[in-house]
C-alpha positions in Angstrom: 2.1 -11.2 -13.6 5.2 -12.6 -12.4 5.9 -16.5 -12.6 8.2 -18.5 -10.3 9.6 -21.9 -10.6 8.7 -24.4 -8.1 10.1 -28.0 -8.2 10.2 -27.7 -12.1 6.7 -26.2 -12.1 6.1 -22.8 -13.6 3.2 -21.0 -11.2 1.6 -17.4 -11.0 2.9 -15.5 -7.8 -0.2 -13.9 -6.1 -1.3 -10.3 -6.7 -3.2 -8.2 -3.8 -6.1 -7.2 -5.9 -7.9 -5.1 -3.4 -9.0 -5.1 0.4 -12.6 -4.4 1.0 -14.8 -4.6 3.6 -16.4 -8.5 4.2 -19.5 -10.1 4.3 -18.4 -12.7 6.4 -19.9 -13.1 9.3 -17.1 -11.8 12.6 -14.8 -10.7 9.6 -13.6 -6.9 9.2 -12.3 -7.4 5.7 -11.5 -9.4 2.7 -8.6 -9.2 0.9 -8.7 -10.8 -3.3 -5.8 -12.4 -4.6 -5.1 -12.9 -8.4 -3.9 -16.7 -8.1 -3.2 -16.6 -11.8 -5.1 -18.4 -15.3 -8.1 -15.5 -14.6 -8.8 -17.3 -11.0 -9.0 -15.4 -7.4 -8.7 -16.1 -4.1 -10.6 -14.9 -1.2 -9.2 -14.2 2.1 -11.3 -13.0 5.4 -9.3 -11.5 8.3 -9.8 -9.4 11.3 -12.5 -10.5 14.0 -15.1 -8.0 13.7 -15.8 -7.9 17.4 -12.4 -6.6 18.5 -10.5 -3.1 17.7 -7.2 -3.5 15.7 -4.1 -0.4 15.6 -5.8 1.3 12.6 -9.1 1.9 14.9 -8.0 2.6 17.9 -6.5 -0.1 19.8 -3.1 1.7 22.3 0.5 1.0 21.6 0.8 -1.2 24.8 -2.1 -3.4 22.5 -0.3 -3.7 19.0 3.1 -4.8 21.1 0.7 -7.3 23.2 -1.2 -8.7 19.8 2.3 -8.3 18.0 4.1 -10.5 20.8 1.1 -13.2 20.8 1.2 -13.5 17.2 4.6 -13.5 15.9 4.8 -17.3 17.3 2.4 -20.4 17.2 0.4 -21.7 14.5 0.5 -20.3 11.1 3.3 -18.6 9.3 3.3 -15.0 8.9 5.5 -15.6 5.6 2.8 -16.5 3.5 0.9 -13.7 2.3 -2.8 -15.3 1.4 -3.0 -16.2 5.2 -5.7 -14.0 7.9 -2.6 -14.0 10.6 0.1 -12.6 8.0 -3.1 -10.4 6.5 -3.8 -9.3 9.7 -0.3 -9.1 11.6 0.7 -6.9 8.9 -2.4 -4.7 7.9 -4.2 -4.1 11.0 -1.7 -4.4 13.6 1.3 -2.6 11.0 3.9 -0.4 11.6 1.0 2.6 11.1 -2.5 3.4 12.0 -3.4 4.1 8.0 -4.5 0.9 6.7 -3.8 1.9 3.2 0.2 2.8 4.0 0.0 -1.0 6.3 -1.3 -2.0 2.7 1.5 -0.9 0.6 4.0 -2.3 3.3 2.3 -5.5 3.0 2.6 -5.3 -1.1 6.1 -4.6 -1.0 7.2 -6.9 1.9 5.5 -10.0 -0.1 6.2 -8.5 -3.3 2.8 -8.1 -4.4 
């Protein structure tokens, strides 16, 4: 696990554990952080009602959602967020979710 010092304060940096389907209601998928001291965190992302780049959705509709998103609330620099989970997994630079996963791991350095 690697540890980074914030305002004197030694804390765990977050490890993508896995990405698995959810069981949250409108939610595609859940991604697990390891926060550190044996504890996780759950994250749901991806509205279940709509298509994403990895299913089907066009070109023309990743540049449209890509466009929308990179602005506005949220920050798409912090990993355990849905719009970074989903700007970078769903809508990625492929249509494999596992190779938008591995981007996602080394961008964030997970």
């Amino acid at each position: 696990m690697i540890i980074m010092k914030k305002n004197n304060h030694y804390m765990y940096m977050p490890k993508l554990k896995s990405v698995t389907r959810s069981e949250a209601k409108g939610k595609k998928w859940t991604a697990t952080f390891d926060v550190g001291d044996g504890k996780t965190k759950k994250v749901h992302f991806g509205a279940s009602s709509y298509k994403d780049y990895t299913i089907g959705a066009t070109d023309e509709q990743r540049a449209s959602y890509r466009a929308r998103h990179s602005k506005g609330k949220g920050s798409l620099s912090a990993p355990m967020t849905p719009k970074s989970l989903s700007y970078y997994i769903l809508w990625g630079n492929s249509r494999s979710r596992t190779a938008n996963i591995s981007s996602f791991k080394k961008r964030f350095n997970l």
